[in-house]
C-alpha positions as CSV (number, residue, x, y, z in Angstrom):
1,X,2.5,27.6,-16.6
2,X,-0.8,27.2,-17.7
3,X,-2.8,29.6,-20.2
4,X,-6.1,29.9,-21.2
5,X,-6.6,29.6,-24.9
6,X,-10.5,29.0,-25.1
7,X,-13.2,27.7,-22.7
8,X,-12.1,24.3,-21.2
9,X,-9.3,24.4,-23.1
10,X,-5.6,25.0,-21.3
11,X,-2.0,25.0,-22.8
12,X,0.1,23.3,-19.8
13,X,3.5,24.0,-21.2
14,X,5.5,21.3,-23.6
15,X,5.5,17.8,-22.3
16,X,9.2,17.8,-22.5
17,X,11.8,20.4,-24.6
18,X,14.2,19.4,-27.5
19,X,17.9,19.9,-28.4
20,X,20.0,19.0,-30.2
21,X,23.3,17.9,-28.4
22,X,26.1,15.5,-29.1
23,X,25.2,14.0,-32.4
24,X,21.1,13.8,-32.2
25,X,18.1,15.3,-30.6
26,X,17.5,14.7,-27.4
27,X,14.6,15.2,-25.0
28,X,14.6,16.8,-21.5
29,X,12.2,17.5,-19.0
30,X,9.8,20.4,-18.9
31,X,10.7,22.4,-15.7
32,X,13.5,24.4,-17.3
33,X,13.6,25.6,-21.3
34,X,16.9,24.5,-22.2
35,X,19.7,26.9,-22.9
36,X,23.2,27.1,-24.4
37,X,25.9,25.7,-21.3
38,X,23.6,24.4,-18.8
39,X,24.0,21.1,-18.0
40,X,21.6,19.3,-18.2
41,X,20.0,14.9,-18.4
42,X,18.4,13.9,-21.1
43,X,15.6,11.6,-21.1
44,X,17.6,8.9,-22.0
45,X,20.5,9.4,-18.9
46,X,22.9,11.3,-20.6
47,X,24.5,14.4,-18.6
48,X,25.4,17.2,-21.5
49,X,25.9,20.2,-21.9
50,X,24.0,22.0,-24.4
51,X,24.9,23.9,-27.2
52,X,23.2,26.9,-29.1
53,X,21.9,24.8,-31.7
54,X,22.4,25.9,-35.6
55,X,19.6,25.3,-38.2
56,X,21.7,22.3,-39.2
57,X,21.9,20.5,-36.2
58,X,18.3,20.5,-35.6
59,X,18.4,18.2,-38.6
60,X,20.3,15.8,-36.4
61,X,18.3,12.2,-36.1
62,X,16.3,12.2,-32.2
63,X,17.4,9.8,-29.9
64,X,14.9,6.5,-29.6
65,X,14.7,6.4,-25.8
66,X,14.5,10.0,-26.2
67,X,11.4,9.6,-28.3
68,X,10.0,6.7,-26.6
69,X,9.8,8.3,-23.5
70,X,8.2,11.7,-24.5
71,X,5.7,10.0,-25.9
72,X,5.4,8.0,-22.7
73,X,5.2,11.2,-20.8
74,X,2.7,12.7,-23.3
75,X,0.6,9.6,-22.5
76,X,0.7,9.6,-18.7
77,X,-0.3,13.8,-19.1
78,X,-3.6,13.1,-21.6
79,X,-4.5,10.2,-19.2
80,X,-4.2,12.8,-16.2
81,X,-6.3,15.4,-18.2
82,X,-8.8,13.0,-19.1
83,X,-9.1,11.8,-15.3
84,X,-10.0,15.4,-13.9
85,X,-12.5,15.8,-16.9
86,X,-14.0,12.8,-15.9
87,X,-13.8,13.8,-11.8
88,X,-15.3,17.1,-12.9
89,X,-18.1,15.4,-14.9
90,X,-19.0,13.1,-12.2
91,X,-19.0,16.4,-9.5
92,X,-21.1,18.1,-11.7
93,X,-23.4,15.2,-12.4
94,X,-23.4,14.1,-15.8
95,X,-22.9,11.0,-15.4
């Protein structure tokens, strides 16, 4: 899923989807938006299965591991990005 919003600049998809599901937000991975009755892992290990979320539960608090490793996986895909824009550079000889 990749679309081109303005030269050299790509949208990849989210880094990881958010629900809320038994009592707080919780991450999962990107391959599948996540949608009422599937069953589903969360970042942190939990099988569930999710719910149609109301405005209310989105105000449930997010999961720590949860949080700690989106932002991990958020940090391992701007380190990739940065790695081809630095392969490209060199191919094209800027540096």
């Amino acid at each position: 899923m990749t679309m081109f919003l303005e030269e050299g600049l790509f949208w990849r998809g989210p880094v990881v989807w958010w629900n809320p599901v038994d009592g707080a937000r919780h991450a999962f991975s990107p391959e599948a938006k996540p949608k009422p009755e599937q069953e589903r892992v969360t970042l942190c290990g939990q099988a569930v299965v999710l719910i149609d979320p109301s405005e209310l539960d989105w105000l449930m608090p997010t999961c720590d591991t949860c949080m700690d490793r989106a932002k991990q996986w958020s940090q391992q895909r701007q380190d990739s990005i940065e790695e081809r824009r630095r392969d490209q550079r060199r191919r094209q000889g800027w540096f």
